[in-house]
C-alpha positions in Angstrom: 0.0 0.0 0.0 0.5 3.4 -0.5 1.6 5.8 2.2 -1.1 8.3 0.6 -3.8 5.0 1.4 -2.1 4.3 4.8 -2.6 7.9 6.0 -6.6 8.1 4.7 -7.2 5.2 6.9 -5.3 5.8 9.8 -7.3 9.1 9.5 -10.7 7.6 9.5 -10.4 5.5 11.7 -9.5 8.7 13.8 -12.9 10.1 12.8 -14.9 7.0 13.8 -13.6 7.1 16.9 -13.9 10.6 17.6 -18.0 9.5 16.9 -17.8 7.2 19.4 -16.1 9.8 21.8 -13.4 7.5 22.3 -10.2 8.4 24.5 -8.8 11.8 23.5 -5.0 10.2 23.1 -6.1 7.3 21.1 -7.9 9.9 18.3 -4.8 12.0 18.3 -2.3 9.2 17.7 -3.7 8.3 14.8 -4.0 11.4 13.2 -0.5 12.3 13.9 0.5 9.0 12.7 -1.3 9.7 9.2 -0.3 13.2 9.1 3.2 12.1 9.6 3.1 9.3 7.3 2.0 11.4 3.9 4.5 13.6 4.7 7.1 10.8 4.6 9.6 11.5 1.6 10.0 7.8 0.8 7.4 4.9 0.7 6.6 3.3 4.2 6.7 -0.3 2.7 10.5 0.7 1.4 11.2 1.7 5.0 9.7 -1.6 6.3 11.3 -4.1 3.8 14.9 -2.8 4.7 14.7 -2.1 8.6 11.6 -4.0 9.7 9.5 -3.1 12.8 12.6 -1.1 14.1 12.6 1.2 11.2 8.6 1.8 11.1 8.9 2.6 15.1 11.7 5.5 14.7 8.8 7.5 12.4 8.1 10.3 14.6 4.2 9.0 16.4 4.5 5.4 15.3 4.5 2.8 18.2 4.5 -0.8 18.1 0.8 -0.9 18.3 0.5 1.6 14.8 3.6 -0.2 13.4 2.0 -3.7 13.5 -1.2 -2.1 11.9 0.9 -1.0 9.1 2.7 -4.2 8.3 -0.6 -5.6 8.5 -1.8 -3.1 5.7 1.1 -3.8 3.7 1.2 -7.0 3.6 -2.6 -7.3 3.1 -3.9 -4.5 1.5 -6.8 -4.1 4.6 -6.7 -3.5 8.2 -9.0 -5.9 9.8 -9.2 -3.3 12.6 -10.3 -0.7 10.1 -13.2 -2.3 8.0 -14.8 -3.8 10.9 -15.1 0.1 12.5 -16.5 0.7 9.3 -19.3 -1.8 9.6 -20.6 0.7 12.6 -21.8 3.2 9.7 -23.5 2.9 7.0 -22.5 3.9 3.6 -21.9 7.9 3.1 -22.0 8.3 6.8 -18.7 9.6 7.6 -18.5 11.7 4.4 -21.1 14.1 6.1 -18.0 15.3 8.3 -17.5 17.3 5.3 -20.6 19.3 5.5 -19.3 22.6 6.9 -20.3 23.1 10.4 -20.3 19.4 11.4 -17.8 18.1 13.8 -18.1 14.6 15.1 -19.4 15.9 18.5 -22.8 17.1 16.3 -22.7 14.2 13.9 -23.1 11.6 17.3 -26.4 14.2 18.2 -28.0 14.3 15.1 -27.5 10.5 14.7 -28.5 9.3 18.4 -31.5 12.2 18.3 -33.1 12.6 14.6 -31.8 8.6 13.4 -29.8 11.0 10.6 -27.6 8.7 8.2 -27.4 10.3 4.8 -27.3 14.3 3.6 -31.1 13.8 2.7 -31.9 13.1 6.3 -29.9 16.1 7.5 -31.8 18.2 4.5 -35.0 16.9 6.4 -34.6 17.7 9.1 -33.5 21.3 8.2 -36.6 21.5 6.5 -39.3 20.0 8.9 -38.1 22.0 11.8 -37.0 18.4 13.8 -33.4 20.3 13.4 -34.3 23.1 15.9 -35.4 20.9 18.8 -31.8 20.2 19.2 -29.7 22.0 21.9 -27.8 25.2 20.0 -29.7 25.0 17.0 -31.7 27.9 15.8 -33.3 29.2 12.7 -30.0 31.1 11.9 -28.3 27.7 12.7 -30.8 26.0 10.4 -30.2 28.2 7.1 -26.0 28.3 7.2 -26.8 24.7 7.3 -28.7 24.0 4.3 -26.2 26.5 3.2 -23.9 24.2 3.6 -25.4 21.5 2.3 -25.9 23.1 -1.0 -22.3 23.3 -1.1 -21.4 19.8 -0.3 -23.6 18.2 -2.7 -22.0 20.8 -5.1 -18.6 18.9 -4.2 -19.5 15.4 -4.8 -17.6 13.7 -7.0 -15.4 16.1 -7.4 -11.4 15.4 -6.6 -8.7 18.3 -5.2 -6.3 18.5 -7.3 -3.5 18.2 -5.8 -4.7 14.6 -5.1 -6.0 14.3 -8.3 -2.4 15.0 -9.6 -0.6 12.6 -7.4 -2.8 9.5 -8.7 -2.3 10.6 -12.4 1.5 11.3 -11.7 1.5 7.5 -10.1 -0.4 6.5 -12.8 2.1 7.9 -15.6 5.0 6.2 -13.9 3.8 2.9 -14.1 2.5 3.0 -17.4 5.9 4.3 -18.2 7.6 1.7 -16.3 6.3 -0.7 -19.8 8.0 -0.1 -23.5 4.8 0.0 -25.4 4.0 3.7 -24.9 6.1 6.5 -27.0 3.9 9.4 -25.6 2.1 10.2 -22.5 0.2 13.6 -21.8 -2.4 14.1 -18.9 -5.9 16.2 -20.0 -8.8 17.6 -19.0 -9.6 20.1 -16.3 -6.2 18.5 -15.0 -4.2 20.1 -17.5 -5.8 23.3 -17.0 -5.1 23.1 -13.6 -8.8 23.4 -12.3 -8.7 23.4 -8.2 -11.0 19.8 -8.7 -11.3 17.2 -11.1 -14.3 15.0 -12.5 -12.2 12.6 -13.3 -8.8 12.0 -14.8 -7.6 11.8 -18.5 -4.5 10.4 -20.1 -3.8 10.5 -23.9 -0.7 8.3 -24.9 0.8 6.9 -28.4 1.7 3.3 -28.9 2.3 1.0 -31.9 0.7 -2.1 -29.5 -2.5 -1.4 -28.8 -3.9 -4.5 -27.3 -0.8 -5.1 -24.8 -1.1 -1.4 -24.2 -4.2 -1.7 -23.4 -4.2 -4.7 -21.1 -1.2 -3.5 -19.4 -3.0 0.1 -18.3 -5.7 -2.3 -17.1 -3.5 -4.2 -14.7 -2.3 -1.5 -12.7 -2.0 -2.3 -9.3 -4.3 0.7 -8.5 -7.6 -0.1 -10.1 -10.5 -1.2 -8.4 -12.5 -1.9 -11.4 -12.6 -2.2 -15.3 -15.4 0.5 -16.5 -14.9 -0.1 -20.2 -12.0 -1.7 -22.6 -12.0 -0.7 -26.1 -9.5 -0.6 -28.3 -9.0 3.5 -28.3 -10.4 3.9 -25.0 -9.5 2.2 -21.4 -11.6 3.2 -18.4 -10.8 1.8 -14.9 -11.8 3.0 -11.5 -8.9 3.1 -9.4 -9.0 2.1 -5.5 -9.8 6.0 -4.2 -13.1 6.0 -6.5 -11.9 8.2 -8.8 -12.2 7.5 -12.8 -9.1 7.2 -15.0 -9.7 7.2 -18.7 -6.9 6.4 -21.1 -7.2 7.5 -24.7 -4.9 5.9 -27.5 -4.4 8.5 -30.3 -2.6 8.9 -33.5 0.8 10.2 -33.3 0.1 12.2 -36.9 -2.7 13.7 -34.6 -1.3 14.0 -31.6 -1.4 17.8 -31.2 -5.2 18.0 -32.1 -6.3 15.4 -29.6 -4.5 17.3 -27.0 -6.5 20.4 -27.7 -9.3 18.6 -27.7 -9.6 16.4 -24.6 -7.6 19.2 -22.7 -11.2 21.5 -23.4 -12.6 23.5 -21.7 -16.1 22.6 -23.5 -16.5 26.5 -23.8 -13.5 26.8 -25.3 -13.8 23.9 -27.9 -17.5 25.3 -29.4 -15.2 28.4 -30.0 -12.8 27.2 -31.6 -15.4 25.3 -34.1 -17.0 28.5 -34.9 -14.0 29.7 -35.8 -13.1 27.1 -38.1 -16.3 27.7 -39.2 -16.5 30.9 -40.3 -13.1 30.2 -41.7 -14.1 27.4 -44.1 -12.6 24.8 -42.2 -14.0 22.4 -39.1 -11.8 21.4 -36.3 -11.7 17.8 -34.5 -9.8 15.6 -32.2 -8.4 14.8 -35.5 -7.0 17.6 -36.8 -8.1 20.9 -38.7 -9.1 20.1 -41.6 -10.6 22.4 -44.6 -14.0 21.8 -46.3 -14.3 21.0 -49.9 -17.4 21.8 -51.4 -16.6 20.1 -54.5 -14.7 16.7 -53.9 -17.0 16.2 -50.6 -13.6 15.1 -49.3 -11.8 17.1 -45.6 -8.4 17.8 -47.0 -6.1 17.8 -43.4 -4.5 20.9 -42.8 -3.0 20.5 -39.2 -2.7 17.8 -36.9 0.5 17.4 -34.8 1.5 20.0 -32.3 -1.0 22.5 -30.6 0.9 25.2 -31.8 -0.3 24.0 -35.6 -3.9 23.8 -34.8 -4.2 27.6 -32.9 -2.2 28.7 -36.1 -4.7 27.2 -38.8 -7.4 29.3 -36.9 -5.3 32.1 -37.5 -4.4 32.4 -33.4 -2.1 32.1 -30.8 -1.4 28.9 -28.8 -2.8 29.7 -25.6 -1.4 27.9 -22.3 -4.1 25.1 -21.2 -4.5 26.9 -17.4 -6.6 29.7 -19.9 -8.7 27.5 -21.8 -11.8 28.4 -20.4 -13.5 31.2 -23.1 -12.9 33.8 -20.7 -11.7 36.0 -23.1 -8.1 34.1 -24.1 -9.3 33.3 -27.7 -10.5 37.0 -28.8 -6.6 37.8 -27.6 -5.0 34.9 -29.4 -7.1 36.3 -32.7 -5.4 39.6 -31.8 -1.6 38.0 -31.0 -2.0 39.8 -27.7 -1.7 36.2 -25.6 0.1 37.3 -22.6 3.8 36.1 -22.6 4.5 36.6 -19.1 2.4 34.3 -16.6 4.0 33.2 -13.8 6.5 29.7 -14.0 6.9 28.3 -10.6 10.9 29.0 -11.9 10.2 32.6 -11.0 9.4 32.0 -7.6 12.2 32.8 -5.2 10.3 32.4 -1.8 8.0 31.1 0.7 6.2 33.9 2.8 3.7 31.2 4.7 6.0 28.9 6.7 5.2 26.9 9.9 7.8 25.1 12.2 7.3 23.8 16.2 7.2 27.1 17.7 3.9 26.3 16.7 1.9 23.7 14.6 4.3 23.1 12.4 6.4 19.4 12.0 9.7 20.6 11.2 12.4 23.0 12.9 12.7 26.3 12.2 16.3 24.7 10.8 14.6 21.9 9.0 12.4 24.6 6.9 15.3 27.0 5.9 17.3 23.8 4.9 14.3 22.3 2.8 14.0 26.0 1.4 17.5 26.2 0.5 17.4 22.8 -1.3 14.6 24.0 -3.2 16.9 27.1 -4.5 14.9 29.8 -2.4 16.6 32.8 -1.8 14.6 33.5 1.1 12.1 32.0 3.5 9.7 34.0 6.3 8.7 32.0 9.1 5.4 33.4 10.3 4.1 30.6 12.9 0.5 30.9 14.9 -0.1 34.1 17.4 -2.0 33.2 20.5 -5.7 32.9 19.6 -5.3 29.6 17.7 -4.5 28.0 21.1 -5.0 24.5 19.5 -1.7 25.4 17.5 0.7 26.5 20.6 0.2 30.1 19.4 3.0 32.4 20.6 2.2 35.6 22.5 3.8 38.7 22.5 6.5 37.5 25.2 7.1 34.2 23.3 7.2 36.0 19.9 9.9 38.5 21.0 11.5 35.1 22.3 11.2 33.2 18.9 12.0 36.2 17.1 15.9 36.8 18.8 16.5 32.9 17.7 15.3 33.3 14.3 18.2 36.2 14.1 20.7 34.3 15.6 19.8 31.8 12.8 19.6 34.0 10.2 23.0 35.8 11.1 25.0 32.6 10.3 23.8 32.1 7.0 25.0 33.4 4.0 23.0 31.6 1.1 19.6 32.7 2.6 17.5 35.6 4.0 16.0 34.3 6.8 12.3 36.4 7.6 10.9 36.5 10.9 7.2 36.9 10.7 3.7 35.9 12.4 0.1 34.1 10.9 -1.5 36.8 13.3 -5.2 36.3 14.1 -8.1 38.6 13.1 -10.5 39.1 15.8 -14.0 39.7 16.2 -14.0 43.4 15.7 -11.4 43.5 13.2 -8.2 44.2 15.8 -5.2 41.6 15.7 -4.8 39.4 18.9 -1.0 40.8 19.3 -0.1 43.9 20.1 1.8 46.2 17.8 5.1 46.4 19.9 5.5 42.9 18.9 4.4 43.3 15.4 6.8 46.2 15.0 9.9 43.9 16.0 8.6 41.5 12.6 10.1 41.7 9.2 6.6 40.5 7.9 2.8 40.2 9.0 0.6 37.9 7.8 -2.9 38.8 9.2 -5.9 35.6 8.5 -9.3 34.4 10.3 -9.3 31.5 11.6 -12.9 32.0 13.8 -16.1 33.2 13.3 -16.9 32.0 9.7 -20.4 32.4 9.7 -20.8 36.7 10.5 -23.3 38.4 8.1 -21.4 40.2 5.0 -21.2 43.5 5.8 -19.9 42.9 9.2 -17.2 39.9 8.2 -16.0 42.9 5.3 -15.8 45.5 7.7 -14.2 43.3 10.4 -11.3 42.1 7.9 -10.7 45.4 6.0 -10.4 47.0 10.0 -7.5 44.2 10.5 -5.7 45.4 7.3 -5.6 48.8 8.3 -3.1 48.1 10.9 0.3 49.4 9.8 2.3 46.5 10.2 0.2 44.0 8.4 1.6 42.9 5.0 -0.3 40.0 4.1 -3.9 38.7 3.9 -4.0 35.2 3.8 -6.0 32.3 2.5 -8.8 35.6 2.5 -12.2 33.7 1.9 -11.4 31.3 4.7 -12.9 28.4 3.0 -12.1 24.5 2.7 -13.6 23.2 -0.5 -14.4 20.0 0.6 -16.3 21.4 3.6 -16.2 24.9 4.4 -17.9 27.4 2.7 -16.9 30.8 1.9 -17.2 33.5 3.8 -19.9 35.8 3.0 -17.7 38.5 1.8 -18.0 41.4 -0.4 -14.5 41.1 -1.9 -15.2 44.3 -4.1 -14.7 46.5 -1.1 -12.1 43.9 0.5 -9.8 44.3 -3.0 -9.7 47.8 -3.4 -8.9 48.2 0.8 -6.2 46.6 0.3 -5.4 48.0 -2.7 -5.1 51.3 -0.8 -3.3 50.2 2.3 -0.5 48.3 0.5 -1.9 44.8 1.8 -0.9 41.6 -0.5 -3.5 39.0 -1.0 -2.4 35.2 -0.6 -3.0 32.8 -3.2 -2.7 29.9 -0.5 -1.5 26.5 -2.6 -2.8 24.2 0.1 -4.7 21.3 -1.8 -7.7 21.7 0.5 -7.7 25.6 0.3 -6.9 27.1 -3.3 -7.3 30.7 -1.7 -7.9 33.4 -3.0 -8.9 31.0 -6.1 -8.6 32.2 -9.6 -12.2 33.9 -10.4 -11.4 36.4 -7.2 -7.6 36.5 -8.1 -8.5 37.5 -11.4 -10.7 40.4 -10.6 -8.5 41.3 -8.0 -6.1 42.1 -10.1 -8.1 44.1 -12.1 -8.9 46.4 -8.8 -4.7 47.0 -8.6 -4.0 44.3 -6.4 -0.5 42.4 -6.0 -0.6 39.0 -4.9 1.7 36.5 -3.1 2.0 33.0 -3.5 2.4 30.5 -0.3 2.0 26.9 0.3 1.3 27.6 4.5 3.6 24.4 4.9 3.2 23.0 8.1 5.9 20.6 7.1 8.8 20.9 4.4 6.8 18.2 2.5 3.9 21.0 1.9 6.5 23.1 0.2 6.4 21.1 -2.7 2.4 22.6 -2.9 3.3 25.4 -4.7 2.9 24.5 -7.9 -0.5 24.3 -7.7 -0.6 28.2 -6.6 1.0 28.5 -9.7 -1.4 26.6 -11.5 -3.9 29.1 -10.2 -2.3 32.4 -10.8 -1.9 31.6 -14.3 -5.8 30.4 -14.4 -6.2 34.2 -12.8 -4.0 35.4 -16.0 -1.4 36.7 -13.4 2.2 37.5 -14.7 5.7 37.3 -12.9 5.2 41.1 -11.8 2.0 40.5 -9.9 3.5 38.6 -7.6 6.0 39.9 -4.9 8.1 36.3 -4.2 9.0 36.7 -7.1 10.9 39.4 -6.3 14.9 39.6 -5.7 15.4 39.8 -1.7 16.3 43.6 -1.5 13.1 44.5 -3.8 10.7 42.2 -1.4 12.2 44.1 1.3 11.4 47.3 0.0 7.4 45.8 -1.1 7.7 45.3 3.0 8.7 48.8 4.2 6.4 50.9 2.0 3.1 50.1 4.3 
C-alpha cells in the first residue's frame, strides 16, 4: 500500500472514533500518525522491507501498536481493525464530516436524536423544523446549514487537485515503467489546472495497442474495469476516482490534445472559428472543407501550436482554456507572454515550524527551502488565539524572534524572515499587540474563527485588520475549505480595493484543501490593482512542494511574474515590505 492509502485510513479511523467519543490520546495518535506518514519523503513499505519493525517505530508517532497495523496493511492491502469500524456506519455516513459546520461531537447528536444517516436526512430535518429541537440549533443555525449542504452536494464527485495530480503522476509512472508507450500527456480540467477534477484523463501513443491496453488495465491501482476498447480504457482506481486512457494517432497528436484538454467553452469556440473560416476542427486535426470533392483535406494535426495557427491564433497555455476572453486575444496575437512559472518564484512567505503547529524546525524549513533554490524563507508561525496550534504571545514572539536572528545571522546563502500568521479578531483588531508586530520583518494577518458573520460585518471586520500598519499579508482571505467549508460571506469588491489602498498583498494559499484566493477572485482582484503573493502555508517541508498548484492558479487568474511579490529579488521584497 501506499503511504497516501495508509494515511486516509489511519485518518478515518480517527474520525470514527472521535463518533464514538473515544479516549482523547487514542484519536490524536492516529491522526499524527497519518499526518506524519504522507509527509514521509520515501514509501513506508521501502522503510519496512529494509529495517523491519525497528525502522517503522523510529517514524516520529509510530508505536508498536501503529507499526504492527501498518505491516498488517502492507502486507494485506486491509486493516482488519479498520473495515470492521467501518461496519458501525452505514455507507456515506462519515463523508457528512465534510458538511461545513459538522464536527463529530454534532454528527453523534444528530444521529442518536433525529436517526440521521445520509445528507437527505440532515436536509429533512433542516426543513421540517425536527433540526431546531436540538440543543444550540436555531433558525439562523438551520439556514447556514442548508447553506452548507448546498455546497457539499455541489462537491460530490469532485477530486482536489492536488490529489488528483498525485494519482495521475502514479499512474504515468507505471505506465511508463512498460516499453509499449512513446507518448504520454495528462488532459482535462487536470491540465488546465482546475482546483477539482471529474475525473482523470490520459492521452498516450503506442504502436501495440492491445498489450497497451491490457497493461493500463492491470495497474496495481484499479478497483475496477469500467470499459476496454480498443482506443479507450476506463478503470476506476481504488480511491473511487475515474481514470480514462485515450490511445491517439501520433500524426494527430497535437489535435487530440486540444481537444480532450477543453474546456467545452473553449472547444465550441474554436469550431466556430473554423467555421467561419471554411474549415472544421476535431480531435483529428483541422481540416478544410471541400465543397466540391466532398472530401476534408487535413490541414494541421500534430502539435497544438499547428492547430491555434490554422485558426489564425495564438497557442494559448491550457490553465486559460476556459473562453474567458483568451481566444478574442489569441485572434489579436496579444496572448500574454508573461504568466508566472513556478521558476520565477524565489520564496516562501507562509511557513510553519514547532514554535507552533508546524512538524519541522525552524532549521529543517530553511534547509528544505534552501534545497529547493529559495533565496529567502519567512517563518510566520501561529499568534495566541489559535490555542490548539501552541500560538505564541507577544512574550514568546519577542523570544522566537531573537533565535530566528541568531539563525539567520550565520547564513550566507539565505535571507532568513521573521514573521507571524496573526489572528483577526471579532472586531477587526489583531490578537497581538503592535510592539510585537513592529519587532517583525513580515505580517501575515488571516481568520481562523467566526466564519459564519453576516457580509457587511465579516468585510468590515477584515478590511479593519488590514488597516493596521504592520500588516503585509492577507491570507487564505475567503477562509474556506472546499471540501467542507464554505466561503465567507464577503464582499471582496470592497475587500480588494482596501487593500489596494493600504499596501496589503493577497495570498494565493497553494494548500490542496484551500486554493485561496482562487482564480475567479484573483483574477478580478487584479483588475482592482491588487499584487498577490504565493504561499503553500507548509506546516511541514513536504507541503512546500504545494506550490505548484498556486502556480497553476495564478496563471488560471491570467497573473504575470510582476504580480506577484516572491518573485521578487530579496532587496526589492524588502522594500514591497517597508512601504506600508
Amino acid at each position: 500500500m501506499k503511504n497516501r492509502e495508509i494515511s486516509e485510513i489511519f485518518s478515518e479511523i480517527a474520525d470514527i472514533l472521535e463518533l464514538k467519543g473515544d479516549n482523547a490520546f487514542r484519536i490524536r495518535a492516529y491522526r499524527t500518525a497519518g499526518q506524519n506518514i504522507i509527509n514521509l519523503d520515501r514509501q513506508i513499505s521501502d522503510i519496512y522491507k529494509e529495517k523491519g519493525m525497528e525502522g517503522l517505530c523510529d517514524i516520529h508517532g509510530i508505536g508498536k501498536d501503529l507499526a504492527e497495523k501498518i505491516v498488517e496493511m502492507i502486507q494485506t492491502g486491509v486493516l482488519k481493525h479498520h473495515q470492521e469500524l467501518l461496519k458501525e456506519f452505514s455507507p456515506g455516513f462519515l463523508g457528512l464530516l465534510n458538511i461545513s459546520g459538522i464536527g463529530p461531537k454534532k454528527l453523534k447528536q444528530l444521529r442518536d436524536e433525529l436517526n440521521v444517516n445520509t445528507v437527505d436526512d440532515i436536509e429533512k430535518a433542516c426543513k421540517n423544523g425536527s433540526l431546531e429541537t436540538l440543543d444550540g440549533m436555531g433558525e439562523k443555525s438551520r439556514d447556514k446549514l442548508l447553506e452548507a449542504i448546498q455546497y457539499y452536494k455541489q462537491q460530490l464527485g469532485k477530486t482536489l487537485l492536488v490529489k488528483g495530480e498525485k494519482l495521475a503522476d502514479e499512474l504515468i509512472a507505471y505506465l511508463s515503467e512498460s516499453y509499449y508507450f512513446e507518448k504520454l500527456e495528462k488532459a482535462g480540467s487536470l491540465r488546465r489546472g482546475q482546483e477539482t477534477i471529474g475525473d482523470i484523463d490520459i492521452l498516450a501513443v503506442t504502436s501495440n495497442v492491445e498489450e497497451a491496453v491490457d497493461y493500463f488495465t492491470r495497474y496495481r491501482g484499479a478497483q475496477q474495469i469500467l470499459s476496454k476498447g480498443r482506443l479507450m480504457v476506463s478503470i476506476i482506481l481504488k480511491e473511487g476516482i475515474q481514470a480514462d486512457l485515450r490511445l491517439i494517432e501520433k500524426s494527430s497528436f497535437g489535435a487530440g490534445l486540444v481537444y480532450f484538454t477543453g474546456s467545452k467553452s473553449h472547444n465550441i469556440k474554436l469550431r466556430k472559428i473554423a467555421k467561419n473560416k471554411g474549415l472544421k476542427v476535431n480531435e483529428y486535426g483541422v481540416f478544410k472543407v471541400n465543397d466540391v470533392t466532398g472530401e476534408d483535406e487535413l490541414v494541421s494535426s500534430k502539435k497544438e501550436e499547428d492547430i491555434y495557427a490554422s485558426l489564425g491564433m495564438e497557442w494559448i497555455p491550457p490553465e486559460l482554456r476556459e473562453d474567458t476572453g483568451e481566444i478574442e486575444l489569441a485572434l489579436a496575437g496579444k496572448i500574454p507572454k508573461d504568466l508566472v512559472e513556478l521558476e520565477d518564484i524565489k520564496g516562501d512567505l507562509h511557513i510553519h515550524s514547532t514554535a507552533s503547529d508546524g512538524r519541522n524546525s525552524i532549521e529543517e524549513n530553511i534547509e528544505s527551502a534552501v534545497a529547493r533554490g529559495y533565496k529567502y524563507i519567512a517563518l510566520t508561525d501561529h499568534s495566541k488565539l489559535i490555542k490548539i496550534a501552541h500560538g505564541m504571545d507577544e512574550t514568546r514572539l519577542l523570544e522566537h524572534v531573537g533565535y530566528i536572528r541568531k539563525i539567520a545571522a550565520k547564513r550566507k546563502d539565505i535571507k532568513i524572515l521573521a514573521g507571524i500568521e496573526v489572528d483577526i479578531l471579532t472586531d477587526g483588531t489583531l490578537d497581538l499587540a503592535d510592539y510585537a508586530l513592529k519587532e517583525l520583518d513580515i505580517v501575515i494577518a488571516s481568520v481562523h474563527s467566526k466564519f459564519l458573520l453576516e457580509e457587511n460585518i465579516q468585510t468590515e471586520r477584515i478590511m479593519r485588520a488590514l488597516d493596521n500598519p504592520y500588516v503585509n499579508i492577507l491570507a487564505h482571505p475567503s477562509g474556506r475549505i472546499i471540501t467542507s467549508r464554505t466561503p465567507m460571506q464577503i464582499d471582496f469588491e470592497r475587500l480588494f480595493k482596501h487593500a489596494v489602498a493600504r499596501g496589503v498583498y493577497l495570498e494565493i494559499n497553494t494548500h490542496g484543501e484551500r486554493v485561496d484566493l482562487n482564480d475567479k477572485n484573483a483574477r478580478r482582484a487584479k483588475e482592482l490593482g491588487a499584487k498577490f503573493v504565493i504561499n503553500t502555508d507548509a506546516h511541514d517541508t513536504g507541503q512546500m512542494d504545494l506550490m505548484k498548484f498556486g502556480i497553476k492558479t495564478a496563471r488560471r487568474a491570467w497573473l504575470s511574474k510582476d504580480d506577484i511579490i516572491n518573485t521578487k529579488t530579496i532587496n526589492e521584497l524588502l522594500r514591497i515590505l517597508k512601504r506600508k
